[in-house]
C-alpha positions as CSV (number, residue, x, y, z in Angstrom):
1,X,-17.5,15.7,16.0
2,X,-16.5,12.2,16.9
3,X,-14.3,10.1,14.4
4,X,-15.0,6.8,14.8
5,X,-12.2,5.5,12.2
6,X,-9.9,6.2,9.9
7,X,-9.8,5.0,5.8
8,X,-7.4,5.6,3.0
9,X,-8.5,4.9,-0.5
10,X,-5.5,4.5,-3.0
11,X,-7.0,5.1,-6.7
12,X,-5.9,2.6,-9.1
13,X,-5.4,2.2,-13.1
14,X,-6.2,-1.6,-13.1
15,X,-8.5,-3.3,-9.8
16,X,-7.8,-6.6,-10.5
17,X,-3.6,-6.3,-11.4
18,X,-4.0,-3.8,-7.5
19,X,-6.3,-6.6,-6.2
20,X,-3.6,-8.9,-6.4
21,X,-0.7,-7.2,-5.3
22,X,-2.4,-6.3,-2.1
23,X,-4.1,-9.2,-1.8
24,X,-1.3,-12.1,-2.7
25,X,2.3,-9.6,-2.5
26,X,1.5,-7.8,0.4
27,X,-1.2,-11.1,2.3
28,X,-3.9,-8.4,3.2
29,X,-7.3,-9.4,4.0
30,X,-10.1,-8.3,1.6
31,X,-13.0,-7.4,3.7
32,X,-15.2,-6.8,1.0
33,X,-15.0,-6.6,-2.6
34,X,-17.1,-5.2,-5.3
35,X,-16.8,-5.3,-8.8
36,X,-15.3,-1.7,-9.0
37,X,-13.9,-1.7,-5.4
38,X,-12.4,-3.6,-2.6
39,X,-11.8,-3.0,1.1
40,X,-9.0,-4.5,3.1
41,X,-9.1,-4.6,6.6
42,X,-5.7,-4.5,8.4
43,X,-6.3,-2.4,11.7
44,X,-7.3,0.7,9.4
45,X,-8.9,-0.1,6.4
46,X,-7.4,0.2,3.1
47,X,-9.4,0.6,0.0
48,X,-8.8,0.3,-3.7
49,X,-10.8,2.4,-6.4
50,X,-10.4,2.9,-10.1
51,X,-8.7,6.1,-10.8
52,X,-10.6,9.1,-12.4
53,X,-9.7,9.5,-16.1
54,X,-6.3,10.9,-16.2
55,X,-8.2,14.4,-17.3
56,X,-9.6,14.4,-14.2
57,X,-7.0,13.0,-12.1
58,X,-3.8,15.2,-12.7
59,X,-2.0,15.1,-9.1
60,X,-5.0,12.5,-7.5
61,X,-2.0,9.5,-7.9
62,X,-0.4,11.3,-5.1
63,X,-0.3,8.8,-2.0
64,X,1.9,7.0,0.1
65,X,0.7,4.2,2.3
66,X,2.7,3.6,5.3
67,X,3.0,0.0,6.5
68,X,4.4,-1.1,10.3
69,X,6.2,-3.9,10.4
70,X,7.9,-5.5,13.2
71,X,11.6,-5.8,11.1
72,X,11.4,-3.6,8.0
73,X,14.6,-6.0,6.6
74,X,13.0,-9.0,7.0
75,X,9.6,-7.7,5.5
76,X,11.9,-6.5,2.4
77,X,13.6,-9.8,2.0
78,X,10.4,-11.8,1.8
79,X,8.9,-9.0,-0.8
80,X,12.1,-9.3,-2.9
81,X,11.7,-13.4,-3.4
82,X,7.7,-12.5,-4.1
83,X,9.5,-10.2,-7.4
84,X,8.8,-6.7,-5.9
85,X,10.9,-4.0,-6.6
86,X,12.2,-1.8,-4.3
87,X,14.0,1.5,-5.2
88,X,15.1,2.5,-1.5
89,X,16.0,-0.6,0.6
90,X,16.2,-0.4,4.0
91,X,17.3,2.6,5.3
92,X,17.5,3.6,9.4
93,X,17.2,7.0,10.2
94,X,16.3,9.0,13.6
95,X,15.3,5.3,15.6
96,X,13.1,4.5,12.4
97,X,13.8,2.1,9.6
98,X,12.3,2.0,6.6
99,X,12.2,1.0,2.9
100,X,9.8,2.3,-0.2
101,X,8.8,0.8,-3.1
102,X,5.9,1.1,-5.9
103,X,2.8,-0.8,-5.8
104,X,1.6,-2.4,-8.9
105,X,0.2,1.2,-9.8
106,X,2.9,3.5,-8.7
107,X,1.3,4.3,-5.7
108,X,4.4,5.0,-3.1
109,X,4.3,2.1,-0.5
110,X,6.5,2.3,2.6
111,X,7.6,0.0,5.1
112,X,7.7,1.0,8.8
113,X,9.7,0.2,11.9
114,X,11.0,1.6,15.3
115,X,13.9,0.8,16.8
């Protein structure tokens, strides 16, 4: 077996209110966009999907994407003035610091960076 790439899908309550966050919080690219789902492309692609009915989708909210940034406190300042909330800033911790917050449908997002 040969793997050829890697893709994470984040399920989502709401595309558009996602959409946005990714798109205009967090300046990724949409590589292509559907009316029920859209692909970013940022080295590995990231892709948004509506979530199951909550019947269905019991532990499937259960993500965390990671995001490498050259200087995780610089990257949180600039989210901060965009109104994101962060409920661990910047922490540094074995030559890595990072910080976590909540995208605009819980999903755990992390920023990234090595010493």
């Amino acid at each position: 077996m040969q793997i050829n790439g890697v893709m994470a899908m984040v399920m989502v309550q709401d595309i558009e209110r996602a959409l946005r966050f990714y798109r205009d919080i967090l300046s990724f690219t949409v590589q292509d966009e559907q009316e029920d789902w859209v692909v970013f492309n940022e080295g590995v692609s990231l892709g948004l999907s509506p979530e199951p009915s909550y019947e269905l989708s019991v532990a499937l909210n259960a993500v965390m994407v990671t995001l490498v940034v050259d200087d995780v406190q610089a990257a949180y300042e600039e989210l901060v003035t965009k109104g994101v909330a962060f409920f661990l800033a910047p922490q540094t911790d074995g030559g890595m610091t990072f910080a976590t917050l909540r995208d605009s449908e819980g999903n755990l997002v992390q920023l990234v960076s090595t010493e």
